[in-house]
C-alpha positions in Angstrom: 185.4 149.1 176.1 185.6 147.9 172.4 186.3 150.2 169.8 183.8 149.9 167.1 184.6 149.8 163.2 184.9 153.6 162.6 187.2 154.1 165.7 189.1 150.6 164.3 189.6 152.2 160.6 190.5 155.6 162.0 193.2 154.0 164.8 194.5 151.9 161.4 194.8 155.0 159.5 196.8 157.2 161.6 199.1 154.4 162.2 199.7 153.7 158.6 199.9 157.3 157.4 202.7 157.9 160.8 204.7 155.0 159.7 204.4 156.2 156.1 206.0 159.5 157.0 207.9 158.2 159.1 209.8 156.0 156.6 209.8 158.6 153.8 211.2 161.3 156.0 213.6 159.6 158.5 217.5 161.5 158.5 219.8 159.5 160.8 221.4 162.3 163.1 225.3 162.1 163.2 226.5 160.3 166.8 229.4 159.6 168.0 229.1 156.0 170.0 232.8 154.5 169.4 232.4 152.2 171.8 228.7 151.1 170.8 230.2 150.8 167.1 232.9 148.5 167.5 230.4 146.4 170.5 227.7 146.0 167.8 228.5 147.3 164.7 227.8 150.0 162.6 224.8 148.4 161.2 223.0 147.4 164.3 223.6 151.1 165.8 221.9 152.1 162.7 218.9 150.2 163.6 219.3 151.5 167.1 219.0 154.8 166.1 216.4 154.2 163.8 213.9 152.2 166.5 214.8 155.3 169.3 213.2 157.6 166.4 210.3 155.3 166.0 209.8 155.2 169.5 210.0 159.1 169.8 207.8 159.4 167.4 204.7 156.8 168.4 204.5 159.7 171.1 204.2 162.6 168.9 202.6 161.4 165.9 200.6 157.7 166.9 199.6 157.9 171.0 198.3 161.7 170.9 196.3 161.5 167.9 195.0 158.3 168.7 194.1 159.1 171.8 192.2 162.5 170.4 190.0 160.6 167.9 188.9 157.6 170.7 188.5 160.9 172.5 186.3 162.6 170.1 184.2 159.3 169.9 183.4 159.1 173.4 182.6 163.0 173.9 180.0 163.0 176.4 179.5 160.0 177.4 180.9 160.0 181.0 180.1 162.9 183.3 183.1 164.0 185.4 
């Protein structure tokens, strides 16, 4: 099944808009990793921190609503 250009544009937008959010309204949270910190760095657990955020939040705010809309495209098309 390939998405046509409505359910491309829509896909798009939810991905930029999440992403948007995402950057504007990222807080680390404090950890404590000593031993991560001196292995790679403060820096590089930063980015760690930051990527395990994005991935939490391609859950929550990208997979579900993305799944919704191809969802609400293809209402009643397949009979269960």
């Amino acid at each position: 099944m390939s998405l046509n250009q409505m359910q491309k544009s829509k896909v798009e937008e939810i991905l930029k808009e999440s992403l948007r959010t995402k950057f504007e309204n990222y807080k680390p949270e404090p950890a404590s990793m000593p031993f991560h910190t001196r292995l790679l760095g403060k820096d590089r657990v930063a980015l760690f921190s930051f990527i395990h955020s994005l991935n939490t939040n391609f859950g929550t705010a990208i997979f579900e609503p993305v799944a919704l809309e191809l969802a609400k495209t293809n209402q009643g098309k397949f009979k269960i």
